[in-house]
Every structure is written in C-alpha cells, then in structure tokens.
C-alpha positions as CSV (number, residue, x, y, z in Angstrom):
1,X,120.5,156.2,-11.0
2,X,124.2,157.0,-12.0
3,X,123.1,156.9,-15.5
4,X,120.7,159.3,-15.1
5,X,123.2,161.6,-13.2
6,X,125.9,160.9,-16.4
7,X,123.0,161.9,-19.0
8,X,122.0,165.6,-17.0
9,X,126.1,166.1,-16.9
10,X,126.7,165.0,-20.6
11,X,123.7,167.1,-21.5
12,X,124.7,170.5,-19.7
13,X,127.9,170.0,-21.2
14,X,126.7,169.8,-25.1
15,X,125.4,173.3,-24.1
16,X,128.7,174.7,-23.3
17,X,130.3,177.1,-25.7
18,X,132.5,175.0,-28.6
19,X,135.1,177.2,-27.9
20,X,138.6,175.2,-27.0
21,X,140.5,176.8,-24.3
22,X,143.8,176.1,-23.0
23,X,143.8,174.0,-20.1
24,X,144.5,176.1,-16.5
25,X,147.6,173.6,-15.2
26,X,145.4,172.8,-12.1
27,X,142.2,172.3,-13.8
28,X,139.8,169.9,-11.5
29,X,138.2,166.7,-13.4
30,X,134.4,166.9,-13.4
31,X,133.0,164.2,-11.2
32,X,129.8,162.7,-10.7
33,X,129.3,160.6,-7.3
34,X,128.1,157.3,-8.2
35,X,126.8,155.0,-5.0
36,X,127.5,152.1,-4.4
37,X,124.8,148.8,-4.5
38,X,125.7,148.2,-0.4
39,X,124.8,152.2,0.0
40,X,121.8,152.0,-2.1
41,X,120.7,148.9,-0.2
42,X,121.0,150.8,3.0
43,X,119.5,154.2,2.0
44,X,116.1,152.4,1.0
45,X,115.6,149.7,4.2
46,X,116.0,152.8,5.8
47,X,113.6,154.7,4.0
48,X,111.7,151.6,4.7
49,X,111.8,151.4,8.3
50,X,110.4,154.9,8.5
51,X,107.6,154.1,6.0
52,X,107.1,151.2,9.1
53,X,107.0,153.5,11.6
54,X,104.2,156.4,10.1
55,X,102.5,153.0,9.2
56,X,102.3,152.1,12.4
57,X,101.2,156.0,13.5
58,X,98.1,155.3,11.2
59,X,99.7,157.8,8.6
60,X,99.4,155.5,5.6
61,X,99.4,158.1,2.7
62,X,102.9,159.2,4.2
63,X,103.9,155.6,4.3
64,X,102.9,155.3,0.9
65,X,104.8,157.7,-0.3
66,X,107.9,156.7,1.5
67,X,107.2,153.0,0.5
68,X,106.9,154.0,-3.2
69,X,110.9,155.5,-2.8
70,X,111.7,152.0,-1.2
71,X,111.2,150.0,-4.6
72,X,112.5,152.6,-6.5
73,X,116.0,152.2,-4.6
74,X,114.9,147.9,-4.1
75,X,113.2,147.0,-7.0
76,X,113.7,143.4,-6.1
77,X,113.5,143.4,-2.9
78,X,109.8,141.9,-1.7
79,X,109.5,143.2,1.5
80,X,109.6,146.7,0.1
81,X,106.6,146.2,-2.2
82,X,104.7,144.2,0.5
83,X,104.8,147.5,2.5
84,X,104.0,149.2,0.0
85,X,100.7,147.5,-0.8
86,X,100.1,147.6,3.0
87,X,100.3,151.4,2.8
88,X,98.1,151.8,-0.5
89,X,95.5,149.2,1.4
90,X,95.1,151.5,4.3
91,X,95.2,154.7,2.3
92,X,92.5,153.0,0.1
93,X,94.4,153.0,-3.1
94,X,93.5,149.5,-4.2
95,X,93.9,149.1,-7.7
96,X,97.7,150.3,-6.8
97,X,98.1,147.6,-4.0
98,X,96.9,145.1,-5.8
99,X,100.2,146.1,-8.6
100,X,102.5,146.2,-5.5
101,X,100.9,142.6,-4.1
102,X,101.7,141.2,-7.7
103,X,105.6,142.3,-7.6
104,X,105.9,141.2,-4.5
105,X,104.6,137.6,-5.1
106,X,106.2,137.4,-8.3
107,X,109.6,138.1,-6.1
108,X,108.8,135.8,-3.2
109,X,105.6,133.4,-3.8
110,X,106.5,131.4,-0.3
111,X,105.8,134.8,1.7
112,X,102.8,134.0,3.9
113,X,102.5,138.0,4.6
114,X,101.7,138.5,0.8
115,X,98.7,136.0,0.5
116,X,97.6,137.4,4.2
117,X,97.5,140.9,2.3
118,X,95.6,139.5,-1.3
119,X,93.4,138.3,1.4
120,X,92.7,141.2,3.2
121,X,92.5,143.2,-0.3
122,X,89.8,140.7,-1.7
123,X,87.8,140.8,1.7
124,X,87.6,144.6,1.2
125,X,86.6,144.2,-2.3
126,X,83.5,141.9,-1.2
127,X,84.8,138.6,-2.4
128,X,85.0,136.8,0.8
129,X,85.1,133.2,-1.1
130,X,88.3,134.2,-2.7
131,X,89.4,135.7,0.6
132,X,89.3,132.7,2.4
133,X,91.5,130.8,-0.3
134,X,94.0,132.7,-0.2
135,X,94.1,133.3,3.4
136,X,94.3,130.0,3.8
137,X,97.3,129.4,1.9
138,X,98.8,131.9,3.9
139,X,98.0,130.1,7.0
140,X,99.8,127.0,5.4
141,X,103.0,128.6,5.2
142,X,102.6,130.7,8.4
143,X,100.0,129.1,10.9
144,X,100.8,131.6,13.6
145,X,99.6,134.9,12.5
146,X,96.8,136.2,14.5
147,X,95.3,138.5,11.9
148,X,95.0,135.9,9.4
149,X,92.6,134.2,11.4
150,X,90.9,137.0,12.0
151,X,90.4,138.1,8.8
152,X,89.4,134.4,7.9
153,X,87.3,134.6,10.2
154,X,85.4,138.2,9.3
155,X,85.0,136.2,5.6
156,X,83.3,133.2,7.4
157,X,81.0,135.5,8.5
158,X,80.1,137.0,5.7
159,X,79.3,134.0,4.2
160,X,77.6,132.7,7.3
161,X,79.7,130.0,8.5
162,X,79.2,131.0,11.9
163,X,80.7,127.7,13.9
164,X,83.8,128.3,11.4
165,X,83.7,132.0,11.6
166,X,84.1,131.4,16.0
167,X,86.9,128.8,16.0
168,X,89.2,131.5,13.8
169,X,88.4,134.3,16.1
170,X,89.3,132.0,19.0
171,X,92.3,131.3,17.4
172,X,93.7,134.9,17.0
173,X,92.8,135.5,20.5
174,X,94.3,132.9,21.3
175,X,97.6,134.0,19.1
176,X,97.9,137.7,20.1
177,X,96.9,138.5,23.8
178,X,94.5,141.5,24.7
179,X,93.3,140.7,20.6
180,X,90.3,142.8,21.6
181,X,88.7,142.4,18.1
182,X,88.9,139.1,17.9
183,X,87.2,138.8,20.6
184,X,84.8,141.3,20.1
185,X,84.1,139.3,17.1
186,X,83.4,136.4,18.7
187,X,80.5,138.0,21.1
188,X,79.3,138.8,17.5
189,X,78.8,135.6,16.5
190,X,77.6,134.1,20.1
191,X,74.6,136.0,20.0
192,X,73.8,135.5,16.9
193,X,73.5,131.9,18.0
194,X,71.4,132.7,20.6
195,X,74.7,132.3,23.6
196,X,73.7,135.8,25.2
197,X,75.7,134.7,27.9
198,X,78.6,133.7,26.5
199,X,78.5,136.5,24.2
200,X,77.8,139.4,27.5
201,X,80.8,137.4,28.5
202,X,83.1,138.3,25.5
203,X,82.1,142.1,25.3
204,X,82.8,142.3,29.3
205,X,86.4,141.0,28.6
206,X,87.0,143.2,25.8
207,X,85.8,146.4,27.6
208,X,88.4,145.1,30.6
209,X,91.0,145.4,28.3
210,X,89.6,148.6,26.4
211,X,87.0,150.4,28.2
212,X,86.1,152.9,25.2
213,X,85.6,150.6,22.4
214,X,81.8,152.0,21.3
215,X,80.9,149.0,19.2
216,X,81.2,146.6,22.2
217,X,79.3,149.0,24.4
218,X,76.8,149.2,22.2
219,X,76.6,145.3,21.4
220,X,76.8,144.8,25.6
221,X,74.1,147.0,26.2
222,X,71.8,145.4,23.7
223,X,72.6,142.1,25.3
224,X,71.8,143.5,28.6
225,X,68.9,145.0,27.7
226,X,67.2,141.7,26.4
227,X,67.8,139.7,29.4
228,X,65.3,142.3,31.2
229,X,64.4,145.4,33.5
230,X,67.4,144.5,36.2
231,X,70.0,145.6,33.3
232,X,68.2,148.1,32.3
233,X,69.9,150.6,34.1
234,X,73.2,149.7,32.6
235,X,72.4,149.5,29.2
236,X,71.2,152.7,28.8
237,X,74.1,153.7,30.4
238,X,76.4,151.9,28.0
239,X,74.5,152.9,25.1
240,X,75.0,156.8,25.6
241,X,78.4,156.2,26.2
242,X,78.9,154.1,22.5
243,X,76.7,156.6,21.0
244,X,78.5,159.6,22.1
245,X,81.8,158.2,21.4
246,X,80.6,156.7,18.0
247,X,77.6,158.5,16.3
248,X,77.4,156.2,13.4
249,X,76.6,153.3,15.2
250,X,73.2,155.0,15.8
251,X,72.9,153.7,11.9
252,X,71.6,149.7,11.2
253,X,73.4,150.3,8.0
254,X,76.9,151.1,9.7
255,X,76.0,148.6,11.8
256,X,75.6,146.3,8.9
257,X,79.1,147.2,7.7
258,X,80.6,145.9,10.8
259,X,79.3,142.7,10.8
260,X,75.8,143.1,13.2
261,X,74.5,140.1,12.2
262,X,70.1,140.9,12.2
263,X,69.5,139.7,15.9
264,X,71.9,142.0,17.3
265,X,70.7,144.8,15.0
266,X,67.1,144.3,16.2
267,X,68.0,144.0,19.4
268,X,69.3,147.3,19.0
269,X,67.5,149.0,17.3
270,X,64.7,148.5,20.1
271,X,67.1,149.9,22.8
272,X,67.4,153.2,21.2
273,X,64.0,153.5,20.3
274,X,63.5,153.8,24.2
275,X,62.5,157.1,25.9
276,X,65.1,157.6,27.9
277,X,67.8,157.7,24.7
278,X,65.5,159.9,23.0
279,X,68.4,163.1,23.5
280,X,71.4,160.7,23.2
281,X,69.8,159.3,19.8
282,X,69.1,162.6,18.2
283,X,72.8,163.8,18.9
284,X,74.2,160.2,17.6
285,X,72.2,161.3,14.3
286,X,72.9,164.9,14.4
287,X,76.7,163.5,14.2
288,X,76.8,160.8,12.1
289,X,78.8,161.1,8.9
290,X,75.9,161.1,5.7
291,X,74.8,157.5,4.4
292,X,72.1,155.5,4.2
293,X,70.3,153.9,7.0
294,X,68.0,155.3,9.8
295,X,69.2,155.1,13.5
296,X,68.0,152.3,15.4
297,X,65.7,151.0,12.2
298,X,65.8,147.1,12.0
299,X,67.2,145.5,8.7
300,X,67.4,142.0,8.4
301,X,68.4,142.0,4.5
C-alpha cells in the first residue's frame, strides 16, 4: 500500500515543471503517511467485524463487499477469507467462495469452520456424497458444531440414509437449544418412516418455539389431517396460515427442494385439494414466485 502511495507521488512529481528554483528557507519536505503493520492489522479485523455483523443482519452482498477489503488489508490472515466465502455463499456467488474457501485452507488446513463451509458449498452444488466427506472431517477436528450436523444430516437425506440423516439432526438439537430446524428436520424424516406421532410431536415443539415457521405448519397439518376427521379442523386451519405466510409451499416442486420426502408430499398434496382450501390455494398460487410444479400435485420422482 505505501508503495502504491510512493508511485502516484513520484509520478505527479515527473509532471512538475523542470524548472529549478531556489529553495524558500522554510520550505516543508513532502511526506507520504505510511501505516504501520500493527495499524493495518487493526483497520481490517475491524472492517471484519462489521462484515460479521451485516452478515449476521442477512445483508450478505454488503458483507461481501466489506469482507473482500478484509483480505486485501490480511492477505494471510484465514479468518478473513473464511468470511469472506461465507458472505459470497449467502449472496450466491459460488465460483468466488469456492476461491476464498481454497486461500483459506491453504492458510489454515486444521480449521474445522473451513471444511464445515466446502461442505455446505458442495451440498448446494448437489454433491451430497462429497458433502458428507468433508463435513465429516470437519466434525473430527470440531465435534461440537451444531450446523455441521445439520448440514450432514440434510446430505443424508438426500441420499436417503434416513436412520443416519435422524441421529445428526438429533445431534444439532441437541448442540444448539431452540435449533428449530433441526428439529423440524427430524419430523421430516419421522414421517417418512411412517412415526406420524413422533413426527406431530417434532413439528408441535418447533411451532412452540417459533409459531410462524410455514413449512412446519404446513407438514403439521398434513400429519393431522391423515390421522382423520377429529383434526380436521385444525389442519385446515394450519394450512391457510402456512400458505398465506409462504405461497410457494402451495408447489410439490418447492416442496421438493426442501426436503418433502414423497409421503409427506402426497399427504399434502390431498389436503389442499380439499374444498374448504379451495380460496386459500388459489391465493398461495396467485403468489407464488414462477417455477415449475403445480400446487398440491403429488410427485414421487
């Protein structure tokens, strides 16, 4: 950086007139302010520490930005460029967080938070058999990070390891309290099992904890509505509320995407094709952000 500063003052002074003049007797010395390493340091874990916080406030592209300052001031300093690939993940830059992931291990191959992230990145990128590698070499160097599991978990599912998949979402619940995904996630694979209790059981916790959470309202009332006419009432109830807080789950294919396995799906997919969800359905559709998939259509591929 001081170099650069030296080269724009050297160069603005090659274009000064060649012309010698006498010397005023209290002429000031041109100076260029050159920091020091310890300010330097300072100035970009600062920088860093906001990028944390808009991270944190969901603004990732922000954080991104900021992050992308960090490393400039700390090129060797790891935690920088794991935040910055945590930024470009959320913003959905991935070919760039994958470059930031790289640095970073290269720097510090014995951070667990790196392969937790090359995890997460690979699950995103539909390669849940790589994902699980190299979450679990995370988990070997740091066995106590909820979201770890939980990711691990999402991968077991998606390669249908369904007794595996349950034992890593019990985990992260088990890690971080009120972890209302995880648990969410474990009513998932419960009832794809054919535990409707134990599943109804899951979703009822979660909404305790978060009473707006659409997916699990939606997944409840299902499960409510296939145990017979005496939940009936509730489950309609329930299933306006999801749809009218999240149209796109009116969608088997958005359902898909968040890991419906097919009984759930059909399950559902019955429920909204009743009568008295005939206006909240049509809104839910009305609503939904374009994609394929048909509300409440059944899609066991």
């Amino acid at each position: 950086m001081g170099r650069r500063f030296w080269r724009l003052f050297s160069s603005l002074c090659l274009a000064l007139p060649l012309t010698v003049l006498p010397a005023p007797a209290k002429a000031l010395v041109p100076f260029v302010y050159l920091p020091q390493e310890k300010e330097l340091e300072g100035a970009g874990l600062g920088i860093a520490q906001a990028a944390a916080r808009l991270l944190r406030l969901g603004q990732a592209e922000d954080a991104a930005r900021l992050a992308e300052l960090t490393v400039r001031l700390l090129p060797d300093d790891p935690r920088g460029w794991v935040l910055l690939a945590e930024a470009e993940l959320r913003s959905n830059q991935m070919e760039k967080a994958v470059v930031a992931l790289a640095r970073a291990k290269q720097l510090d191959p014995n951070n667990a938070g790196i392969w937790f992230a090359e995890g997460s990145l690979a699950l995103r990128n539909g390669k849940p058999q790589d994902a699980i590698g190299l979450l679990r070499k995370g988990i070997e160097l740091d066995g106590k990070n909820a979201g770890a599991y939980f990711d691990l978990g999402n991968a077991q599912i998606l390669l249908g390891n369904t007794d595996a998949a349950l034992g890593s979402f019990e985990k992260a619940a088990g890690l971080r309290k009120d972890f209302w995904e995880a648990i969410n996630n474990q009513g998932l694979v419960l009832f794809e099992s054919g535990r409707t209790a134990d599943a109804i059981g899951r979703w009822q916790r979660v909404l305790k904890i978060k009473p707006d959470i659409a997916e699990t309202s939606l997944a409840l009332a299902a499960a409510l509505f296939e145990r017979g006419p005496a939940e009936r009432a509730q489950a309609l109830k329930l299933a306006e509320t999801a749809l009218a807080e999240e149209p796109n789950y009116v969608k088997d294919s958005f359902q898909k995407e968040q890991l419906w396995g097919p009984r759930l799906r059909a399950v559902t997919a019955q429920l909204l094709a009743l009568p008295e969800l005939k206006a909240a359905v049509e809104r839910a559709q009305a609503n939904a952000t374009a994609g394929d998939g048909n509300g409440g259509s059944s899609d066991d591929s």
